[in-house]
N, C-alpha and C positions, 0 to 999 in steps of 0.2 A: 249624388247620394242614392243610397237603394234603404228601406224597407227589410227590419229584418225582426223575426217575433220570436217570444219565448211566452215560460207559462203565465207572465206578466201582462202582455203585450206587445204593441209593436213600436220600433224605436229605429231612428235614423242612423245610418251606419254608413263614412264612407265606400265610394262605390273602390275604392284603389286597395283595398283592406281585403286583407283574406277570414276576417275576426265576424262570430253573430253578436247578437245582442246581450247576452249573459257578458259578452266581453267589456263593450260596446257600456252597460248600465255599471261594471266596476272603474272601468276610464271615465264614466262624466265622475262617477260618486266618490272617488280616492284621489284626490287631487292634493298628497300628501307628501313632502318631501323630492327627493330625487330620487330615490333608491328605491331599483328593479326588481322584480322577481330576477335570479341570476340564471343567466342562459343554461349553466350546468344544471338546475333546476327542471329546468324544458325541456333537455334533453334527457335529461332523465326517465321523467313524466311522457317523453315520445317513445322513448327504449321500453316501457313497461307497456304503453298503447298499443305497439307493436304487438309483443309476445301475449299480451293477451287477445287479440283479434286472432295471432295463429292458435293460441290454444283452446279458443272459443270456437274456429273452425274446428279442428280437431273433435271437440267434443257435442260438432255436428248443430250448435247452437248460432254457427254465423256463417253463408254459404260464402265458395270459394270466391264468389266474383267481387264480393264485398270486402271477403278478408287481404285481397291481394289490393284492391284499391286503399284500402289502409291501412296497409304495409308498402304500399307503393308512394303512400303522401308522409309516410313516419320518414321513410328514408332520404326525402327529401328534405327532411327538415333535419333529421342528423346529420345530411352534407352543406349542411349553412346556408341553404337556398333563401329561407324564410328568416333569419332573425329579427327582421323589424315588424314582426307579428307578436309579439308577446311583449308589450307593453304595460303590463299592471304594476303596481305600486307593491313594493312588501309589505305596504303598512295598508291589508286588504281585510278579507274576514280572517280568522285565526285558524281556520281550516285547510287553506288554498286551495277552497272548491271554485275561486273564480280563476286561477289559474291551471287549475283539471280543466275549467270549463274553455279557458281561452287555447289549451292544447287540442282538447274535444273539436272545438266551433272548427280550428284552422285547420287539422286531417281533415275534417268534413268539405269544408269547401275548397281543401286543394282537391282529392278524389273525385267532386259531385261536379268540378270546373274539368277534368278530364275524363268524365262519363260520358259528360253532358245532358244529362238532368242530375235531381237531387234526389238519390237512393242512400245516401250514405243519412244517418241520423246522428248528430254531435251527442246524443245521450242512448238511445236506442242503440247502437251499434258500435261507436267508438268507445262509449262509457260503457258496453255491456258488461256484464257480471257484477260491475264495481262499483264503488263508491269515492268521491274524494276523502274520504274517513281513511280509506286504507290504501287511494293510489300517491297522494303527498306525501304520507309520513314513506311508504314505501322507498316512494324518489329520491326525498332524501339523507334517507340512507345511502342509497344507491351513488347520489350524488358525491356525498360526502368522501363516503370509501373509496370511491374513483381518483378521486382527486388529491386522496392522502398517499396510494398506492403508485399513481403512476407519475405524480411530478412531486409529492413532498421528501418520498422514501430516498427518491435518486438525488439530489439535491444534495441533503443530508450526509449520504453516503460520498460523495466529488468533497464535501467539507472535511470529512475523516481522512481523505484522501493527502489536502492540502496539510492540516496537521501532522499527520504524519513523517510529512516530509518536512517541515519545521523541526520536529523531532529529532530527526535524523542528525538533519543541518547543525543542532545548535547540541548536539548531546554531549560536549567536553565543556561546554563554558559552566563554572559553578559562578551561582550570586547568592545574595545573600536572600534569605525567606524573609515574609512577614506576615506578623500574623495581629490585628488588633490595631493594623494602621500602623504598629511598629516594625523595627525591627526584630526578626527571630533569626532562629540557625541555616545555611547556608542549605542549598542545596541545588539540581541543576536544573538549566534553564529548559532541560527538553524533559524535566519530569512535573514541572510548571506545565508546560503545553498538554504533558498527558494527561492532567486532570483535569481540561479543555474538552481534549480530543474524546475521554470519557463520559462527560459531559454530552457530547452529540449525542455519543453511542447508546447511549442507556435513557436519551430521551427519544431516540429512534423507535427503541426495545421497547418502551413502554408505549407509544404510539402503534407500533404495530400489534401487540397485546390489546390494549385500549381497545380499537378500531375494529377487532373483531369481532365486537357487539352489535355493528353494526352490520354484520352479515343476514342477521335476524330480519324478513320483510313481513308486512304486516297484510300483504295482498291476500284477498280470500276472506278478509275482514268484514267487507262492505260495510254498512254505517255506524253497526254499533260493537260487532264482533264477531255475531251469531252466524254470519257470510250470507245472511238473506239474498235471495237473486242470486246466487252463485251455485254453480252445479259442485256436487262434492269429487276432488280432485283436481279443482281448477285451479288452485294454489300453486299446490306442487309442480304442473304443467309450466304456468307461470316463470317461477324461479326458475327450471330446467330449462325455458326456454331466453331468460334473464344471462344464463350464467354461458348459454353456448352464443349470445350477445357477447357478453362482457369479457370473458375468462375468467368469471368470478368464483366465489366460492358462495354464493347467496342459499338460504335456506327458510321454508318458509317458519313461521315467529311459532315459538312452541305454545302460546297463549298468545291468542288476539287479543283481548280483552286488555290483556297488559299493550301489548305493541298500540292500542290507538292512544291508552290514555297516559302510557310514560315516555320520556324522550330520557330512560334514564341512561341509553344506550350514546345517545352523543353528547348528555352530558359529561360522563363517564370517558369518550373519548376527548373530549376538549378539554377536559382537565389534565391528559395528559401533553395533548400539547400547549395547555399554559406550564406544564413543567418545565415543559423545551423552552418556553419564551422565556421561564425565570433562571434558565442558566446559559441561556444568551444573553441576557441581560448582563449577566454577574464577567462570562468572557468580554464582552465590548466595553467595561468598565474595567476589569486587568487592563485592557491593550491601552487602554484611552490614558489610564494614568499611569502606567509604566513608559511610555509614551512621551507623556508631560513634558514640557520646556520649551526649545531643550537645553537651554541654561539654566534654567532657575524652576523646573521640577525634577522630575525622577530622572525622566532621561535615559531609562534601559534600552528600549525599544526605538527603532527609528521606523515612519509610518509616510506609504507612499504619498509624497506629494502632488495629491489629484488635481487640486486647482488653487486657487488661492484664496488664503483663510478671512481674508478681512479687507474692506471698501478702504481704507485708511491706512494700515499698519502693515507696510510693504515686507514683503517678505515671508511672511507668517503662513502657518500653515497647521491647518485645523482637525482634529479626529471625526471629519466628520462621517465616514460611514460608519463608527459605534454609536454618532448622536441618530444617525437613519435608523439603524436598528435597535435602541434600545427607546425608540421613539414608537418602533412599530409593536415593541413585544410588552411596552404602555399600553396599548391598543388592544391587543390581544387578553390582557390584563381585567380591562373593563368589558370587553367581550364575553370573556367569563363570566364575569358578573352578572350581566344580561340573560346568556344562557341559562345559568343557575337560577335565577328566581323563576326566568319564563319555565322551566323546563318543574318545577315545583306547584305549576296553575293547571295538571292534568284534571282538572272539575266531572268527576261522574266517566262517562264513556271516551270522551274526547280532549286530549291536550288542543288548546286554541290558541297556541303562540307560536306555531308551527313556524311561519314566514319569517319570525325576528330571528328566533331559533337556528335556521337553516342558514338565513342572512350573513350573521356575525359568523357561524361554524366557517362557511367557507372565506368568507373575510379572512378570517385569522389564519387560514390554512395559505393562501392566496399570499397574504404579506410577510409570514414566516418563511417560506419559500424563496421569495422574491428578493428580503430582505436578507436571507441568510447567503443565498445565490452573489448578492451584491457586496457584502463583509467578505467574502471569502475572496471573491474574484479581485476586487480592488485595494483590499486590505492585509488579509492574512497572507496572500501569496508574495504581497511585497514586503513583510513585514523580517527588518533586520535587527538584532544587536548588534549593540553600542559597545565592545568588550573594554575598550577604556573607564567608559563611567562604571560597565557591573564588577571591575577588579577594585576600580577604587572603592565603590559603597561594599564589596566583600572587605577588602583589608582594613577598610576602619569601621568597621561593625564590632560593638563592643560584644554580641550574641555571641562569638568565636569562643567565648569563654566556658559554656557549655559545656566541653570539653573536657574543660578539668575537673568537674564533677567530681567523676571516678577517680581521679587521681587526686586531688586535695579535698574535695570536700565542698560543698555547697557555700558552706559560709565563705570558707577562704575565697574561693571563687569570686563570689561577689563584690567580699572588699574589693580585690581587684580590678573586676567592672566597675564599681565605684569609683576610686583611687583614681582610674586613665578617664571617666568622664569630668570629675572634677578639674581635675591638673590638665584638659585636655591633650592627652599623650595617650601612647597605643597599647594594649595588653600587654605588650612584651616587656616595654619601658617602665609599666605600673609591677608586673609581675619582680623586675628585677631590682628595683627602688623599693619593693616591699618586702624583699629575698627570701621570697618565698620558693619561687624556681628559679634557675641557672635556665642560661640562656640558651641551649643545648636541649634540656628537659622542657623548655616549651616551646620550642621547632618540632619537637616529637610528640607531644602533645597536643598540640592546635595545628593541625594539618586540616587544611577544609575538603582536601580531596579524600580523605578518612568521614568526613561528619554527612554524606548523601550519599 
């Protein structure tokens, strides 16, 4: 054990730990659940420590020898040298100034471990300018945007891919439509899929729309807005020096004041990827019950056989990466939930739910990805019609009658659909037992490749 003090006092700190005591006093006191501050978080939180140490040099406020020793301990911790240094609990203060402070403490003591004394200060120098008020909400943005950008966007797009070509594949087979759990008017199985494959697209479009709220940082802040302790231009320096990090497009927040005390910016973006999980939901429930049987349900669809569906009943075989994903976009569902109220408790200068906030955002981002990555790959890519079962439910679809609207008239129409589900016989047998058409004029009339 070593010895280690803050404005509190002094407090016992393994000696194997690169962590001080601000760390050291959130790990005895948060002893809450299992869930981490998330490493995307910390790395965040190091990419902003960085650029602000160069632009603190820069602006002549932090000398060279200092700046390069904590840009020399950031960099190590953005190549994964250090992840079992950031141990704190999400469920911490509502600020994550013990998580500023556990990225603070551990630049500090990797630098002050390869000086060899301690010149580096975990708040003096690694914290200069700033505040945790404006370097957490900053990160996760930063966090956030990274991660929707550079694994959820592409993901998405491999999904547009694979429909696509389902499209292609199945663009002459017609079946019959429904709409209301029933049956409707017929139409084709690759114009079905396009309202899938729209579905991605326009939950993509809105996500990427969404997410550019979050370009907005709130750096330059310091604790209440005013950027107290910060030299004026330190912002800008900041993001400039963020964005030749990142390849981002980052900009600093046009109002502080707004950036500490609203998270309306990821609210705002998580609603739109709860859009996405509400129409993946609605895709993995088509596949699941088009699917069904496959004797004694629908049975359109046939769905790769991953493994086998049941301890008992040999043979069988279950939709289960629609129950994975519509399991997870559940998840994402009450994720929102969370967000929105947390993200509603900005009190005076400071939103204080920052942790749960950030938590669930990239949760959701994380199993939307993962989940949609694993639908596509082991589901939609194998996913065949059945064209025996979709001719039989098109040819005895009494919807085919639709049709004759224009040509006899509504009512007449219907008796007819009436007349073949009573007597159970086919439109044509009802049409021609009620002689109302010749059998000639409703071959030319009810064509289903004419009704899509």
């Amino acid at each position: 054990m070593r010895i280690e003090r803050d404005s509190i006092g002094e407090i016992e700190v393994n000696d194997d730990v690169l962590w001080g005591a601000q760390t050291q006093r959130s790990f005895n006191n948060f002893k809450i659940g299992t869930e981490k501050m998330p490493l995307e978080v910390i790395k965040a939180l190091t990419r902003l420590k960085k650029a602000c140490a160069i632009s603190n040099n820069k602006l002549e406020k932090l000398s060279d020898e200092k700046k390069d020793l904590i840009v020399g301990a950031c960099d190590e911790i953005l190549d994964h040298q250090h992840d079992n240094e950031f141990p704190l609990a999400v469920w911490q203060t509502g600020s994550g100034t013990q998580s500023n402070m556990n990225v603070n403490e551990v630049i500090a003591h990797i630098a002050n471990k390869k000086y060899g004394e301690n010149i580096i200060h975990p708040n003096d120098d690694v914290n200069k300018s700033q505040s945790s008020n404006d370097t957490f909400p900053s990160a996760i943005h930063i966090a956030l945007k990274h991660m929707i950008d550079s694994e959820l966007i592409a993901e998405l797009e491999n999904t547009e891919k694979v429909l696509e070509k389902l499209m292609e594949e199945n663009k002459d087979i017609i079946k019959i439509g429904r709409t209301h759990l029933q049956d409707a008017v017929p139409l084709r199985l690759s114009q079905e899929i396009s309202g899938w494959l729209f579905m991605i697209k326009k939950g993509k479009q809105h996500i990427i729309e969404a997410s550019k709220a979050l370009n907005e940082l709130a750096i330059g802040a310091t604790a209440v807005g005013t950027g107290l302790n910060a030299v004026k231009g330190f912002d800008q320096m900041v993001v400039d020096e963020i964005n030749k990090q990142t390849n981002g497009k980052f900009v600093t927040a046009e109002n502080k004041f707004h950036a500490l005390t609203s998270k309306d910016a990821i609210s705002f973006t998580h609603g739109a990827i709860t859009a996405l999980a509400n129409n993946l939901m609605k895709i993995a429930n088509d596949v699941r019950f088009l699917a069904s049987g496959p004797r004694c349900g629908i049975g359109e669809l046939s769905i790769p056989a991953n493994e086998p569906g049941s301890s008992i009943m040999p043979g069988k075989v279950n939709p289960t990466q629609a129950e994975a994903l519509t399991m997870v976009c559940v998840q994402i569902m009450g994720n929102n939930t969370t967000i929105q109220v947390a993200a509603s408790q900005g009190n005076y200068e400071l939103n204080v739910y920052m942790p749960v906030i950030i938590y669930n955002a990239l949760q959701s981002v994380r199993l939307i990805k993962d989940a949609t990555k694993s639908f596509t790959d082991n589901c939609l890519r194998g996913l065949k019609a059945n064209r025996e079962v979709i001719d039989y439910y098109l040819n005895n679809s009494l919807m085919l009658v639709t049709a004759l609207n224009t040509k006899i008239g509504y009512d007449k129409a219907s008796t007819i659909a009436k007349y073949a589900h009573k007597n159970n016989t086919t439109l044509k047998q009802a049409a021609l037992d009620l002689e109302i058409l010749t059998e000639e004029e409703f071959d030319e009339y009810v064509d289903p490749t004419k009704m899509c």
